[in-house]
C-alpha positions in Angstrom: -127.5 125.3 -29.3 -124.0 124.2 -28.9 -123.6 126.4 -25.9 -126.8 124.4 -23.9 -125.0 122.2 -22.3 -122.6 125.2 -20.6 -126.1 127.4 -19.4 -127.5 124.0 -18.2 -123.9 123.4 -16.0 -123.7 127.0 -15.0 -127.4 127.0 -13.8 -127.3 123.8 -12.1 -123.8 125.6 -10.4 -125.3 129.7 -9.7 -128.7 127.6 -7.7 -125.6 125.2 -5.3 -123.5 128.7 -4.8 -127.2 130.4 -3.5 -127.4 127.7 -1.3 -130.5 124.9 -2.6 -130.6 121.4 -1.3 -128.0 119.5 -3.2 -130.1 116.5 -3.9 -133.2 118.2 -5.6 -131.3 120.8 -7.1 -129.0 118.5 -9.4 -132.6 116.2 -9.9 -135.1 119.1 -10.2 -132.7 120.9 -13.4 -132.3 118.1 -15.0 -135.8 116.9 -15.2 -136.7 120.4 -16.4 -133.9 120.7 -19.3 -134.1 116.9 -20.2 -137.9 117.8 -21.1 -137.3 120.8 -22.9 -134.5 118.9 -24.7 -135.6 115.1 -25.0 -139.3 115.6 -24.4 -141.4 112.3 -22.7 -139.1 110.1 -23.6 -136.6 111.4 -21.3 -138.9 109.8 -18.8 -138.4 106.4 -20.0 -134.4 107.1 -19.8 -134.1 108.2 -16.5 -135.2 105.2 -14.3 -132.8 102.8 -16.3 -130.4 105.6 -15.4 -130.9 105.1 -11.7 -131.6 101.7 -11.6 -128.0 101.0 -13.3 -126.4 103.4 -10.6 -128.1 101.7 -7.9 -127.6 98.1 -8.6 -123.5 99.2 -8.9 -121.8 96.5 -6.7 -119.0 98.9 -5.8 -121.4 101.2 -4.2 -122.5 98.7 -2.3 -119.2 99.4 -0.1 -120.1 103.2 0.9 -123.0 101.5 3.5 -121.1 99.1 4.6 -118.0 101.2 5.6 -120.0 103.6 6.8 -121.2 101.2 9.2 -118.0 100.2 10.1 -116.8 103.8 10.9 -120.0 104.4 12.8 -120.0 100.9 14.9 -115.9 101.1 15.6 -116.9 104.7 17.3 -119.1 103.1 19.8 -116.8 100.3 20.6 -114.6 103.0 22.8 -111.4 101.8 21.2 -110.4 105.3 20.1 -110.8 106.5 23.2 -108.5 103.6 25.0 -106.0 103.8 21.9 -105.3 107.7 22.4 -105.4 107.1 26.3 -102.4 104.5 26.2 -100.6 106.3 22.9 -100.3 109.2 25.1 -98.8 107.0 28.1 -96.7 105.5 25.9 -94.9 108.3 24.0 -95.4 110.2 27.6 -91.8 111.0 28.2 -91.3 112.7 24.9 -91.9 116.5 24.7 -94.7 116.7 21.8 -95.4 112.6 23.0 -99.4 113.2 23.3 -99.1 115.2 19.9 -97.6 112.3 18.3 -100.2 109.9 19.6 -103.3 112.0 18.9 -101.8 111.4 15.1 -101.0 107.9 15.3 -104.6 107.5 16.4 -105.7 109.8 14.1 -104.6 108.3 11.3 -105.9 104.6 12.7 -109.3 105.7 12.7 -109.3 107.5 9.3 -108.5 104.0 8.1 -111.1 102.5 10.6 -113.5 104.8 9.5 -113.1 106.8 6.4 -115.2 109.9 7.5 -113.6 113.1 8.2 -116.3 114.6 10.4 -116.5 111.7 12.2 -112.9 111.8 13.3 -112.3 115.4 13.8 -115.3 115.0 16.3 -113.9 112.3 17.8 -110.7 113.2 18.1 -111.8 117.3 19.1 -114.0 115.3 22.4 -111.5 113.2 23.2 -108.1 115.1 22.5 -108.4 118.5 22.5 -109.4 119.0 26.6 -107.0 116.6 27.6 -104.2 118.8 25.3 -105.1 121.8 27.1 -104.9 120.6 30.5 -101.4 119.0 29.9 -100.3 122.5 28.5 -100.5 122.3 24.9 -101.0 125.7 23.5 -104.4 125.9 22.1 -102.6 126.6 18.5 -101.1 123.5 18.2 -103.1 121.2 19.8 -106.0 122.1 17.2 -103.5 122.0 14.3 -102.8 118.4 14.8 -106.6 117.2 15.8 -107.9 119.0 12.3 -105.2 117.8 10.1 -105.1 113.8 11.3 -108.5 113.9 11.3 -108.5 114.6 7.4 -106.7 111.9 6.8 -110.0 110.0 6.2 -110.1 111.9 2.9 -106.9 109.5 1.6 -106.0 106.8 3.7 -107.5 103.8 2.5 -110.5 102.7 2.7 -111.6 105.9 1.9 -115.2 106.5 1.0 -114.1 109.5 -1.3 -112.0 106.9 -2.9 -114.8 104.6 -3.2 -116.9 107.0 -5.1 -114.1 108.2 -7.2 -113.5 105.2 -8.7 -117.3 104.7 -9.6 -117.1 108.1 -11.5 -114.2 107.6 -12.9 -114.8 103.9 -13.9 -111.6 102.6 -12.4 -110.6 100.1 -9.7 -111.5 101.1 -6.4 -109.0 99.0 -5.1 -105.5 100.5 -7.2 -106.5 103.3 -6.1 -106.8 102.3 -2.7 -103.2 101.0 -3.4 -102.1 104.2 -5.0 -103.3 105.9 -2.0 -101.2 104.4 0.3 -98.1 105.5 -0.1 -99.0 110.0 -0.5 -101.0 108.9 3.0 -98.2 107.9 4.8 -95.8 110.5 3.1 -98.5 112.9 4.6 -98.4 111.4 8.0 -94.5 111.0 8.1 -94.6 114.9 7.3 -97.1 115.8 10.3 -94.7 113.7 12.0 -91.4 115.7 11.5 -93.5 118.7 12.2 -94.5 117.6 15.6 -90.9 116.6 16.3 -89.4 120.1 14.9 -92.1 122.1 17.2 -91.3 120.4 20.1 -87.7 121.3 20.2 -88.8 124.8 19.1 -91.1 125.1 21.7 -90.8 123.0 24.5 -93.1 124.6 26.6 -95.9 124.6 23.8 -95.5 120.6 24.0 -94.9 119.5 27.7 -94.2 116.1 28.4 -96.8 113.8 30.3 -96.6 113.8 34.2 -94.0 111.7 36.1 -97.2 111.0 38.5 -99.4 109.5 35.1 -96.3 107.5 33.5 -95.4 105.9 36.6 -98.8 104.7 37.1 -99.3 103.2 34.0 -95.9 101.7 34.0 -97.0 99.7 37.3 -100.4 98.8 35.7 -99.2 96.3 33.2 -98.3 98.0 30.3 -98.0 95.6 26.9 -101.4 94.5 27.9 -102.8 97.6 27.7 -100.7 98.6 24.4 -102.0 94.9 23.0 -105.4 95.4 23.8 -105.7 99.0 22.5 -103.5 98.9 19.5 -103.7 95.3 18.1 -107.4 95.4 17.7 -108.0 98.5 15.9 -104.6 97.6 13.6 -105.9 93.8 13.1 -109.1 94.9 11.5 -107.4 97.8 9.2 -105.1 95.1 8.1 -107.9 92.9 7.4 -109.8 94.9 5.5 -106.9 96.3 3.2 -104.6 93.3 3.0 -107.4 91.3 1.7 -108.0 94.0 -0.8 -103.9 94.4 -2.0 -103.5 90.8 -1.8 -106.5 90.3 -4.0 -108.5 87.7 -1.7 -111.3 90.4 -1.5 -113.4 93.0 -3.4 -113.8 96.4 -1.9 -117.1 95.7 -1.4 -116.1 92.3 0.0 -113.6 93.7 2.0 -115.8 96.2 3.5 -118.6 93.6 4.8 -115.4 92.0 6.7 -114.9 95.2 8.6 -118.4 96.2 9.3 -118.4 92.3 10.5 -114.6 92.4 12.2 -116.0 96.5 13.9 -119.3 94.8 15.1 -117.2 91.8 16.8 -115.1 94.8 18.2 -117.6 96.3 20.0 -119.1 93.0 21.5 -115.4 91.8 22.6 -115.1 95.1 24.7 -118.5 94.7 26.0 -120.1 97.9 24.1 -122.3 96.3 22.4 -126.3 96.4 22.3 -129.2 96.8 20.8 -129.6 100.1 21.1 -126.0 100.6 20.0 -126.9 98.4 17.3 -129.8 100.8 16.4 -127.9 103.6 16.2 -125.1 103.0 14.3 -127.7 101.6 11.8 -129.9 104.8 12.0 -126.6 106.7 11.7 -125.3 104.6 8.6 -129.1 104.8 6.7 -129.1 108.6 7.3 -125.8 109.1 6.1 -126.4 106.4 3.3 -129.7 108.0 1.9 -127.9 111.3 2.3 -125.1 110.2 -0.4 -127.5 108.1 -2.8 -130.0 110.9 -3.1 -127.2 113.0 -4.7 -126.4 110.1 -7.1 -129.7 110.1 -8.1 -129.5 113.9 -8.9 -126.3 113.4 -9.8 -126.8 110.5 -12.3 -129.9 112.9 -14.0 -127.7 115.7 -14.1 -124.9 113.1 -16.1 -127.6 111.9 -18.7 -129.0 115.1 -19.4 -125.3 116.7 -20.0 -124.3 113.8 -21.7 -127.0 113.7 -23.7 -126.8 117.0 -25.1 -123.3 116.4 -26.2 -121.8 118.4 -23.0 -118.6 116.3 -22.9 -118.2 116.5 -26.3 -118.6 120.2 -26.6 -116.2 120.7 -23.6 -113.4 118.5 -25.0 -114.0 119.8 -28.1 -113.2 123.2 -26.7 -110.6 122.1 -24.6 -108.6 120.6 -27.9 -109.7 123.4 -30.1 -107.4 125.6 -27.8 -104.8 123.8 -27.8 -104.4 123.9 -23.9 -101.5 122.4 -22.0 -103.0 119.4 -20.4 -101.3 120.6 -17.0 -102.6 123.7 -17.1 -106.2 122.3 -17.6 -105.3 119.8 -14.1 -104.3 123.1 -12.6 -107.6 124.9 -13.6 -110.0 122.0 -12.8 -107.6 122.0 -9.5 -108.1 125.1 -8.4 -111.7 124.5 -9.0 -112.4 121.8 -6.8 -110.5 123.0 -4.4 -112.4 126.5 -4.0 -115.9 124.5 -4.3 -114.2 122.2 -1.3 -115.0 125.5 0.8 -119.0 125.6 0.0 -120.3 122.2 -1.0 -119.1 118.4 0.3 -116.9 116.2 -1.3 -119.9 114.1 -2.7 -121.5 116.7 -4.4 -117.8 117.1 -6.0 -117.2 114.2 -6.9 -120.4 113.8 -8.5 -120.9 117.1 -10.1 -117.6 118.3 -11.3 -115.3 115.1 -11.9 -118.2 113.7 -14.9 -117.8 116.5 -16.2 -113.8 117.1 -16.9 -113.5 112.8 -16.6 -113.6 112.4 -20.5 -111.8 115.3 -21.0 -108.4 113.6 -18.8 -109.1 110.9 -21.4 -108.8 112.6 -24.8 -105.7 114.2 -23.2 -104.6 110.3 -22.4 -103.8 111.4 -18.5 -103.7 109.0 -16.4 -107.2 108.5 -14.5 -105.7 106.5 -11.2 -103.0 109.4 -11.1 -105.9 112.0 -11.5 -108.0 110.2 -8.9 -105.3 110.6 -5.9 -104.8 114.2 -7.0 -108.7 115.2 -6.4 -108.9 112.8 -3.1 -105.3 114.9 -1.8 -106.7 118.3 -3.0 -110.4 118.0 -1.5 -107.8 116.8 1.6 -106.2 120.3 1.9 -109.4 122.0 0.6 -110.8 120.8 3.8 -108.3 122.2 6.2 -108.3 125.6 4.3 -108.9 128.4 6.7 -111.1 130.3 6.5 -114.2 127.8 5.0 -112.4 124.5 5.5 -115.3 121.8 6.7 -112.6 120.3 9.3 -112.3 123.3 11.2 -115.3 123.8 11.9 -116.4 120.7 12.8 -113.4 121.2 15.5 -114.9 124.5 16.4 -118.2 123.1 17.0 -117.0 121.1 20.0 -113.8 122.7 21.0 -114.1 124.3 25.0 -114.8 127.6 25.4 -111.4 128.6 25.9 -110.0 127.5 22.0 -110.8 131.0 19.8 -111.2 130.4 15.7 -108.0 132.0 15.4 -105.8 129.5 17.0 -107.7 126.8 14.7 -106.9 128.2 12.1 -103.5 129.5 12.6 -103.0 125.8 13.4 -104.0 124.6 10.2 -101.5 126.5 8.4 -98.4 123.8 8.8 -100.1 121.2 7.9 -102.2 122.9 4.7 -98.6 124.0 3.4 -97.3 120.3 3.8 -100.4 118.6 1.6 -99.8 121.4 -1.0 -96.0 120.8 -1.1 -96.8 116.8 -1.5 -99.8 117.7 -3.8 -97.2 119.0 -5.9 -94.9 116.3 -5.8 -97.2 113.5 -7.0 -98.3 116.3 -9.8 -94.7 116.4 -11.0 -93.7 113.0 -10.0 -96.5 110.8 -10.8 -94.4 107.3 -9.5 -95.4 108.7 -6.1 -99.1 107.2 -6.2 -98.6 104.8 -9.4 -95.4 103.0 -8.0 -96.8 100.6 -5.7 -100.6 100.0 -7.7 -97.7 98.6 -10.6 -95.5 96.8 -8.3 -98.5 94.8 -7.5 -100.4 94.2 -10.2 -96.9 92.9 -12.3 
């Protein structure tokens, strides 16, 4: 019977791979082992089980930055910001490159949702690119990778979710994300630059006619307006999280608040608008709290037929190098990145190898921006990475899958290269959580 717990994981894993809902699969299982295992009473365990989850305070922060991502869409800001980014950085070769990240990575902290902002950035960016003579290639390189960055740059609902599973503070490791975030954009950065002396005509500067225009029409008005808004909210919600002043959750209300005031101040805002975003938000929401449920059923069952034990058990009973077990559940993650979302990871497989990162005494914060960095790159993977085809989806006719993912290449090779640094270097992600806290 030792071996349950294993045909209950691998069963719950072989009906995900063959494509069942997420949701009912994970809840469906479990009820069905639980009573072959605990009988009735597992019926009398369950609801506790999901009333616990659901009364958790910190989840109370996924609805509300959903909302904040959803409501900062409508209030056309991303759309201004890359407009006067471009203008800005116009006379560089690669310029329009370098503000589709810049932008990029503002609304990955704005909103935290990678589909979200590779949509956004694919319907506003990507035509504009190709008609200012950006290869196809390169333009959908940099629109897929900066609109990843959701996955790591606080607030981050994968990092909201990861720190409920892995019981620690959701804000260190917003802290701890901070730093391989920027790395990551300073990298894209440098790649941009190096490409645009490589190729020149790849990356054309904007038109005299365009920068001489926007240069007569008031310019640091236009870069206040566009820039200082978006950036005044981000730093409100995370300095009031890394100064202490505010809870996640706190924090988060502040920027579904500060997004909402956003939209009204650039006259966006309705009550239609209002509808959808919360339509949007609920959908989303109910979409990542029915797999909790499943998910929390699927941890009490495991758990309660001694599946962590048996696993760490194992795991010491093999003496295994601890590094080669983060490489293994690694490389796990980051193949099941292709076929299933980052929730269902982060709720299937990280309860699962959590306890046994404990018993090896690895650090869970450093474990935590590993799995956030990997589903990162796991997402940009051709050929199955979720980004590019959420780029595909609404790239013009013109862009082939090919160039998308041939774009994607540069940028998956810089997150594993920086992947591996924090792996060997752990001071990368844990410096500035301990600078703070002492």
């Amino acid at each position: 019977m030792e071996a349950l717990p294993l045909v209950f994981f691998v069963t719950v894993l072989a009906l995900l791979l063959l494509g069942f809902p997420v949701a009912f699969t994970l809840g469906g299982v479990s009820v069905i082992f639980g009573m072959i295992v605990f009988g009735p009473d597992f019926f009398h365990l369950l609801p506790l089980r999901v009333y616990g989850i659901m009364s958790n305070y910190i989840l109370i922060a996924v609805p509300l930055f959903i909302f904040m991502g959803v409501m900062f869409e409508k209030s056309g800001l991303a759309e201004e910001l890359l407009e006067t980014m471009a203008l800005l950085f116009g006379k560089l070769r690669g310029g329009l490159a370098i503000s589709v990240l810049v932008v990029g990575a503002l609304l990955a902290a704005a909103t935290g949702i990678v589909g979200a902002t590779v949509v956004t950035m694919g319907v506003l960016s990507l035509p504009t690119m190709l008609k200012k003579g950006y290869s196809p290639k390169i333009a959908s390189g940099i629109i897929t990778s900066s609109g990843t960055l959701g996955q790591i740059i606080p607030p981050s609902i994968v990092l909201v979710l990861l720190g409920s599973v892995l019981n620690i503070s959701v804000g260190e490791l917003f802290i701890a994300a901070l730093v391989p975030g920027l790395l990551l954009v300073g990298g894209y950065l440098l790649w941009i630059i190096f490409m645009a002396f490589k190729n020149p005509e790849s990356m054309p500067p904007m038109p005299a006619e365009e920068l001489r225009e926007f240069r007569n029409s008031n310019p640091v008005f236009k870069v206040i307006t566009a820039f200082l808004l978006p950036f005044l909210l981000i730093t409100a919600v995370l300095g009031s999280i890394f100064t202490g002043i505010a809870s996640p959750t706190e924090a988060a209300a502040l920027g579904a608040f500060g997004a909402a005031l956003l939209t009204i101040f650039k006259r966006k805002f309705s009550f239609g608008v209002l509808r959808d975003v919360m339509k949007q938000t609920t959908k989303l929401t109910s979409m990542a709290f029915m797999i909790l449920v499943g998910a929390s059923a699927f941890g009490l069952v495991f758990r309660g037929m001694g599946g962590d034990k048996y696993l760490t058990s194992l795991i010491a009973g093999s003496n295994l190098d601890p590094y080669f077990f983060l490489f293994f559940v690694m490389l796990i993650i980051f193949i099941a990145g292709f076929f299933i979302d980052f929730i269902e990871i982060t709720f299937i497989i990280v309860p699962v190898v959590a306890p046994i990162f404990v018993h090896l005494e690895m650090n869970l914060l450093w474990i935590g921006i590993l799995i956030a960095i990997n589903l990162q790159t796991s997402f940009l993977t051709p050929p199955f990475g979720f980004s590019l085809f959420f780029l595909k989806g609404v790239a013009p006719e013109g862009v082939k899958t090919t160039d998308i993912y041939k774009g994607a290449i540069p940028y998956v090779v810089m997150q594993i290269v920086i992947l591996l640094a924090i792996v060997f270097y752990p001071q990368i992600a844990l410096w500035l959580p301990s600078v703070l806290s002492y």
